[in-house]
C-alpha positions as CSV (number, residue, x, y, z in Angstrom):
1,X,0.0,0.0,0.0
2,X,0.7,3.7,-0.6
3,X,0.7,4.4,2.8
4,X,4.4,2.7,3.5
5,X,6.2,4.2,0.8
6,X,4.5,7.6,2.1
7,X,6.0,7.6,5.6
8,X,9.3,7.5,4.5
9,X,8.8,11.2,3.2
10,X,8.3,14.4,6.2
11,X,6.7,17.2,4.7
12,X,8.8,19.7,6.4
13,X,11.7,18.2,4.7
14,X,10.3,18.1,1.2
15,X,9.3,21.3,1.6
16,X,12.4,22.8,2.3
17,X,13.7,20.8,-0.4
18,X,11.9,22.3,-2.8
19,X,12.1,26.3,-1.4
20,X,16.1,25.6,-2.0
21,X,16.1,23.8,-5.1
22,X,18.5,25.5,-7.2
23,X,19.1,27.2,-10.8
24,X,21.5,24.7,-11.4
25,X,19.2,21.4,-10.6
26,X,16.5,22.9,-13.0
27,X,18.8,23.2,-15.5
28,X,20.0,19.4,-15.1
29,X,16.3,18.4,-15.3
30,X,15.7,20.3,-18.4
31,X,18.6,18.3,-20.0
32,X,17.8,15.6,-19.4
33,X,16.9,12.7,-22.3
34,X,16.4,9.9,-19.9
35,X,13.2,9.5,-17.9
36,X,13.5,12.5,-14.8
37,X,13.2,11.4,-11.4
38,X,11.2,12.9,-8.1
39,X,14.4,15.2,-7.9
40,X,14.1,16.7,-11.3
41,X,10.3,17.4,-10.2
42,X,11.1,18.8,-7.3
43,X,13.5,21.2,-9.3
44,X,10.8,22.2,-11.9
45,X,8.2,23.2,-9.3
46,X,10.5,24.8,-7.7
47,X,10.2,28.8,-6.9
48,X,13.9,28.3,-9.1
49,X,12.3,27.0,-12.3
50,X,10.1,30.1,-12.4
51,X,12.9,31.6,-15.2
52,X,12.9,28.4,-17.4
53,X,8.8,28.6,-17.6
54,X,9.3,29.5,-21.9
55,X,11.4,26.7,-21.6
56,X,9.5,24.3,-20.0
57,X,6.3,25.1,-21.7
58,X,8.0,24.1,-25.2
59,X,9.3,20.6,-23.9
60,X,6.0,20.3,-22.3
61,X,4.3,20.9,-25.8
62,X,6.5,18.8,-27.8
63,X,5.8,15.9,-25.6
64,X,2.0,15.9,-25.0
65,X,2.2,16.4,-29.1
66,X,4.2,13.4,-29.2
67,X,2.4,11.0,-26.9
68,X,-1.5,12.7,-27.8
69,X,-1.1,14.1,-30.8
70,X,-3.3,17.4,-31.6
71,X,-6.5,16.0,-29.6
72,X,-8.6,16.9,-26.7
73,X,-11.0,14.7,-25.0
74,X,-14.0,15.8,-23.6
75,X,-16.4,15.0,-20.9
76,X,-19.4,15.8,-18.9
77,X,-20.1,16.0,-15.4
78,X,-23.0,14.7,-14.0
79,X,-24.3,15.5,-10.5
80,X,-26.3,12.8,-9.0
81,X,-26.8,14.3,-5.3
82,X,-25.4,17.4,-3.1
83,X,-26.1,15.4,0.2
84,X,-23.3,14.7,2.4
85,X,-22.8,13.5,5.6
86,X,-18.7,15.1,5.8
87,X,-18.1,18.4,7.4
88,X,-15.1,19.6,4.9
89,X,-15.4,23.7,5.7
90,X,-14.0,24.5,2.1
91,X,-17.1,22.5,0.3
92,X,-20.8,24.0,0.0
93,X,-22.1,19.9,0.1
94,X,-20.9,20.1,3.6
95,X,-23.6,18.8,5.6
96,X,-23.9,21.8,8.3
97,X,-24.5,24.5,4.9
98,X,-27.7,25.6,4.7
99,X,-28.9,24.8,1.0
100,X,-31.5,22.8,-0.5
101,X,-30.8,19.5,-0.6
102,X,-31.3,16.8,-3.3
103,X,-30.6,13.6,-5.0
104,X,-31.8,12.6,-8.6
105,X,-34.3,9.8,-8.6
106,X,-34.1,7.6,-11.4
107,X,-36.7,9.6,-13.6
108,X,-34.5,12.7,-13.3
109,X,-30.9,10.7,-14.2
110,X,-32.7,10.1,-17.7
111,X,-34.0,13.5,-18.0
112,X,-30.6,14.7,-17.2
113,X,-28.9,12.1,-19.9
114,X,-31.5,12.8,-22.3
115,X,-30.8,17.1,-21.5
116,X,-26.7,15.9,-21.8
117,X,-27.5,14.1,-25.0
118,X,-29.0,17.3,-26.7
119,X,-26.2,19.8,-25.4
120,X,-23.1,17.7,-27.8
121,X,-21.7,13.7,-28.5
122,X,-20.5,12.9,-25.4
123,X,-19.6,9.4,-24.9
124,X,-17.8,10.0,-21.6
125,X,-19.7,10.8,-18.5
126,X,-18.6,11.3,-14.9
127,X,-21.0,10.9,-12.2
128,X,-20.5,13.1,-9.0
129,X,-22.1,13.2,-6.2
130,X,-22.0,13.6,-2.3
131,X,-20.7,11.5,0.1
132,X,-23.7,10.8,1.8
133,X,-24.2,6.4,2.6
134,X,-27.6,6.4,2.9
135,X,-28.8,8.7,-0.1
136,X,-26.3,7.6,-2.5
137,X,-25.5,4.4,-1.5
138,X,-23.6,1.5,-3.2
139,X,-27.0,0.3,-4.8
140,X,-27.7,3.7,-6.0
141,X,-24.4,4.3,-7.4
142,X,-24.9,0.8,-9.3
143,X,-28.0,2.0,-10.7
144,X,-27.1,5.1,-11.6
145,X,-24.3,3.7,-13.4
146,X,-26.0,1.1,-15.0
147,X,-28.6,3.8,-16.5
148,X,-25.6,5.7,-17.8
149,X,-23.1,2.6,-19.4
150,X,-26.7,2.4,-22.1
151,X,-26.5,5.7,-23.4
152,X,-22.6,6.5,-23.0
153,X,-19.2,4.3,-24.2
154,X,-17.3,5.4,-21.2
155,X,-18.6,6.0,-17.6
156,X,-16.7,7.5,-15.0
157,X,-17.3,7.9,-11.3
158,X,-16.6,10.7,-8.2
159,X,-18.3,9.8,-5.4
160,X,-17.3,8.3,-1.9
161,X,-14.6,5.7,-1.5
162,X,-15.2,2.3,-1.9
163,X,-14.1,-1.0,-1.1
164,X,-12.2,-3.3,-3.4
165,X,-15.4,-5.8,-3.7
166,X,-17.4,-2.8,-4.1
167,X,-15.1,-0.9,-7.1
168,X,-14.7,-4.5,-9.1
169,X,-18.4,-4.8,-9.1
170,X,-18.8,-1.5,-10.7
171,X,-16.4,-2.3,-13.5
172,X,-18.5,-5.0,-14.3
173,X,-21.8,-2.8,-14.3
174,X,-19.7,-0.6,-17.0
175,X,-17.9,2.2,-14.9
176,X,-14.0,2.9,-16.7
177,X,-12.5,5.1,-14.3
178,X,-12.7,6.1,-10.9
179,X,-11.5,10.0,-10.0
180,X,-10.3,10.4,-6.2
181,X,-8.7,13.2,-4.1
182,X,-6.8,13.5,-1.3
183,X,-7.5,17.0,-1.1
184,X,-4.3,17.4,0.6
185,X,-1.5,15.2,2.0
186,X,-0.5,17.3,5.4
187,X,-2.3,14.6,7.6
188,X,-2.6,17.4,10.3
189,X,-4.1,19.8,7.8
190,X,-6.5,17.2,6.4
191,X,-8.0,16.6,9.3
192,X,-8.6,20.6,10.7
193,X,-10.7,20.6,7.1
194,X,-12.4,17.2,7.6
195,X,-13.8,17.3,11.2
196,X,-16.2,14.8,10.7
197,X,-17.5,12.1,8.1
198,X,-16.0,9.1,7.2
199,X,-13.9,11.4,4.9
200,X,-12.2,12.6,8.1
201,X,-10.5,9.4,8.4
202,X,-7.0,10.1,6.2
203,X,-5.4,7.0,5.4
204,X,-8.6,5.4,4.6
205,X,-8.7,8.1,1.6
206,X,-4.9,7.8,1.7
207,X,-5.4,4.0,0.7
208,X,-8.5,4.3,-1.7
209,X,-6.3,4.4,-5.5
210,X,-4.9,1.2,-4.1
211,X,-8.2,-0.2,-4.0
212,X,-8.7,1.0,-7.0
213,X,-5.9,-0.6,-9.1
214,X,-6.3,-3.6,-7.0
215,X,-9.9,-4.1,-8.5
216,X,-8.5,-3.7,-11.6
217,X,-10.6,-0.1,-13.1
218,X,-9.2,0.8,-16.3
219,X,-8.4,4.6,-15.2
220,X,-7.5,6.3,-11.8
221,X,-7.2,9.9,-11.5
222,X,-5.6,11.7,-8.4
223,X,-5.0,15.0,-7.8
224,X,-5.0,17.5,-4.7
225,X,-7.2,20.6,-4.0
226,X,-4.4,23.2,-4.5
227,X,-4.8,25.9,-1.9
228,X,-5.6,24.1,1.6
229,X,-1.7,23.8,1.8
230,X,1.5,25.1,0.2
231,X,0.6,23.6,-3.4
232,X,4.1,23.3,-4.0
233,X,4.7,20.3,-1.2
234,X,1.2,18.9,-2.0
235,X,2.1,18.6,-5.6
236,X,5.2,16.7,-4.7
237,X,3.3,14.0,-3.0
238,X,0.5,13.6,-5.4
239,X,3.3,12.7,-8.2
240,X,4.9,10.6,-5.0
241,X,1.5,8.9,-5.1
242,X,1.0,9.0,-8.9
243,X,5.0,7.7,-9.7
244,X,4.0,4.7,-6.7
245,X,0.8,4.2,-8.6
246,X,2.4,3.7,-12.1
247,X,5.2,1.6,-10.9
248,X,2.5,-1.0,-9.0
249,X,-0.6,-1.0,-11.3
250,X,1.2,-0.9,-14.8
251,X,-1.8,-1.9,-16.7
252,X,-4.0,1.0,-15.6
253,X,-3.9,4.2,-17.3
254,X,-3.5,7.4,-14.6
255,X,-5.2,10.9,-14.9
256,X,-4.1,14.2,-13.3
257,X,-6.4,17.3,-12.5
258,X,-5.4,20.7,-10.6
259,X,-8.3,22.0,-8.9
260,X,-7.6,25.5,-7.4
261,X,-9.4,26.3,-4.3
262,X,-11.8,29.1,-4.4
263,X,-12.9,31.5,-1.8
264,X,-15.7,29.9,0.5
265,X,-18.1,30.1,3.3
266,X,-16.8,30.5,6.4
267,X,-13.2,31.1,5.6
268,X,-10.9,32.0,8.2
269,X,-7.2,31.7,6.8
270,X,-5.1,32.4,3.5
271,X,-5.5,30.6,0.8
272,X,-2.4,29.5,-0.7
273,X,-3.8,28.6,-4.2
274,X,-1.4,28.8,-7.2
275,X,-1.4,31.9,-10.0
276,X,-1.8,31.3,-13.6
277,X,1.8,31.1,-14.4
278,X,2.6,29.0,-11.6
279,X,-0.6,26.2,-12.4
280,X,1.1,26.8,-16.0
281,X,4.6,25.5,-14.5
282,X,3.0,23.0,-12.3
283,X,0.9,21.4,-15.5
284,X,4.5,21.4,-17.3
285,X,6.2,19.6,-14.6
286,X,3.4,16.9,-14.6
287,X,4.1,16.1,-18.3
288,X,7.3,16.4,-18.4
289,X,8.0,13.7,-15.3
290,X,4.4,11.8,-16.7
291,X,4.7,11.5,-20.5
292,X,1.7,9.2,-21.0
293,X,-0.2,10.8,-18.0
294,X,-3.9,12.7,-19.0
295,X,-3.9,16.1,-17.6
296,X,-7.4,17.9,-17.4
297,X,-9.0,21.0,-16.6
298,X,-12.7,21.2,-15.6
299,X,-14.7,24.6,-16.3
300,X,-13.9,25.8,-13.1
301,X,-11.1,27.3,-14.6
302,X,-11.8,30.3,-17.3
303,X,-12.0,30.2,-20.9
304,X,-9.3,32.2,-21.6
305,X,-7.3,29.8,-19.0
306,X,-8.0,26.4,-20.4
307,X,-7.7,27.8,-24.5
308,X,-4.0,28.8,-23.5
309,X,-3.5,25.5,-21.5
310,X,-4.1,23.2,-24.6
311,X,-0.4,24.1,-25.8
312,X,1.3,23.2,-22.3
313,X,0.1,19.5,-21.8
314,X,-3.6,19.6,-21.4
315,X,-5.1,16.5,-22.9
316,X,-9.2,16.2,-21.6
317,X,-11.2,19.2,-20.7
318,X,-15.1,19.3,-19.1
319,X,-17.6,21.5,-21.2
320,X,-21.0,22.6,-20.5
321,X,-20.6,21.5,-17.3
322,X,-23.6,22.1,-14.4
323,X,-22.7,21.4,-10.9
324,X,-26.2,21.4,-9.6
325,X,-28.3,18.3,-9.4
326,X,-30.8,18.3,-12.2
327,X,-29.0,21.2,-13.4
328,X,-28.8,19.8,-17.1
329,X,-33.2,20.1,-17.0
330,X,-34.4,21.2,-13.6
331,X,-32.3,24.0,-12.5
332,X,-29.0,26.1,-12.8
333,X,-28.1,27.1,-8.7
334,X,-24.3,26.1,-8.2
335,X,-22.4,26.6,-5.2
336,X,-19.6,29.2,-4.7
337,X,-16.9,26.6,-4.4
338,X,-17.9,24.4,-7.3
339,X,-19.5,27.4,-10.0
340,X,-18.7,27.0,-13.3
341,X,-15.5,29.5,-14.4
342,X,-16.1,28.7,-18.4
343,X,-19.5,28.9,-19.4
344,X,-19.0,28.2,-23.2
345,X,-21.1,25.8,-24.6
346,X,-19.9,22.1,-26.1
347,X,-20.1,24.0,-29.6
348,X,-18.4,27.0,-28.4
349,X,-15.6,24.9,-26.7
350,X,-15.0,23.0,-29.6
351,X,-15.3,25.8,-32.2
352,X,-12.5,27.2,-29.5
353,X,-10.6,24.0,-29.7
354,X,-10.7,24.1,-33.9
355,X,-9.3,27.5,-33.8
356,X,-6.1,26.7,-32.0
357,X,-5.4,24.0,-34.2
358,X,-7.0,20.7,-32.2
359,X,-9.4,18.4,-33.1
360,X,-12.3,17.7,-30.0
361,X,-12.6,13.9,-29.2
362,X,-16.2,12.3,-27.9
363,X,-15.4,9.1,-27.6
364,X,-13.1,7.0,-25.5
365,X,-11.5,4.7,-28.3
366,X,-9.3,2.6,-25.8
367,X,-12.7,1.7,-23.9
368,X,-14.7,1.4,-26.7
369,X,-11.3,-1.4,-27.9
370,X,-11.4,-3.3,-25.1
């Protein structure tokens, strides 16, 4: 398990690490033609690698056009249910937040497919929802995955972690990837944001892509919510987790996403989320330690953001996006933390993805292969 090869690393000292990382060690990783290592990433997200960005971003481009060509996958988010029995104080689904409440009955998952249908071709769909046992719980999950493998070639699921048993069965109902975060990876920081909830419990999340890859899902995608800690040191230890996660499930394929913290209710310290330039450095990094890696942006992040992101590594992007349930054919009322940043429709995304020069893929052709 994860957790083993993560003890061996103190945060304090990886952090220091990486403030003193010099000129000279970004250099080295940049000249690199063998395969870098977790000291050449340490280097490149380095406050020292801030120079070598122009530099960076062209090795970055070459690469993702080598490994991904000129495409651009894209998906759609659906939200099953905003009910949630965790406490996390950055997330409006926390449980004490005064909001209205609701989780799509099966009736309203096929008026929201149907709604999805009319908005583009999407093939691949993630289901989001909640942590919440009771009103979205394994059976519901099942269904609602079920309902979704008929109408799209690849499924894809957020929702609470699972158990091994539990993960394998949903391959078999259809679902291709599973998308997990640890948020952050300062054990005493995760748990002053998740007071209570079986998401408070850190190596339980801590252990969850394990279970994954263990019950054999085709994708896994990690990431951390940048801003609940210095993003620098929590970036290190997601690519700690992602280079363990490579090494021990070679057969899965891996996905990457850099979800900036927003301001939210209730907010009593600095946020220490990353600026454009330094997510653009970050997202280099990434690709150039992760050739084959996916790296994605959801429309969280603006228009203008994600059009200039396609030539640095970006390879699958949300669009049309609604982070409401029902908010595809009942309603539109999204949450500060989670509201939508690019408001483009799928036409408009891909008429944006044309102009710079890439094509827009629906489909999932390794699932739809298999």
């Amino acid at each position: 398990m994860f957790a083993e090869y993560f003890s061996k690393f103190n945060w304090q000292q990886v952090e220091d690490r990486i403030t003193t990382a010099t000129l000279q060690s970004v250099e080295q990783a940049l000249s690199k033609k063998d395969p870098l290592n977790l000291d050449d990433f340490v280097a490149l997200i380095s406050p020292a690698a801030a120079p070598y960005l122009e530099n960076m971003a062209k090795k970055s481009r070459e690469l993702t056009l080598k490994r991904f060509g000129k495409a651009i996958q894209l998906y759609i988010p659906l939200y099953l249910s905003n009910e949630c029995t965790n406490a996390c104080v950055y997330c409006g689904f926390n449980h004490n937040n005064p909001l209205e409440r609701k989780t799509l009955s099966e009736t309203e998952i096929l008026n929201e497919i149907k709604a999805i249908k009319k908005l583009g071709d999407f093939e691949h769909i993630l289901l989001v929802s909640g942590e919440h046992p009771a009103k979205t719980s394994f059976e519901y999950l099942r269904n609602a995955v079920r309902l979704c493998h008929k109408q799209f070639s690849s499924v894809s699921v957020e929702v609470q972690p699972l158990d091994i048993e539990e993960y394998a069965t949903l391959v078999q109902d259809g679902v291709t990837a599973v998308y997990v975060y640890q948020e952050t990876y300062r054990e005493e920081t995760y748990k002053l944001h998740h007071p209570k909830g079986k998401k408070s419990i850190f190596e339980y999340r801590l252990h969850c892509p394990d279970r994954i890859g263990i019950a054999g899902v085709r994708k896994i995608g990690i990431g951390a919510l940048l801003g609940l800690e210095n993003w620098r040191t929590d970036s290190f230890f997601t690519a700690l987790h992602l280079h363990y996660l490579q090494n021990t499930y070679w057969k899965t394929k891996f996905s990457i996403a850099f979800p900036r913290l927003r301001p939210y209710a209730g907010q009593k310290q600095e946020l220490h989320t990353p600026s454009n330039r330094e997510l653009v450095q970050l997202m280099c990094a990434y690709r150039l330690f992760f050739p084959d890696v996916e790296i994605s942006l959801s429309t969280r992040e603006s228009a203008h953001f994600r059009d200039h992101a396609m030539a640095f590594g970006l390879t699958t992007i949300s669009a049309g996006s609604r982070t409401d349930p029902g908010g595809y054919s009942i309603s539109q009322n999204e949450l500060p933390q989670w509201e939508i940043n690019d408001s483009r429709t799928p036409a408009e995304v891909v008429q944006a993805l044309k102009k710079n020069g890439y094509d827009a893929v629906w489909k999932d052709w390794d699932s739809a292969l298999e």
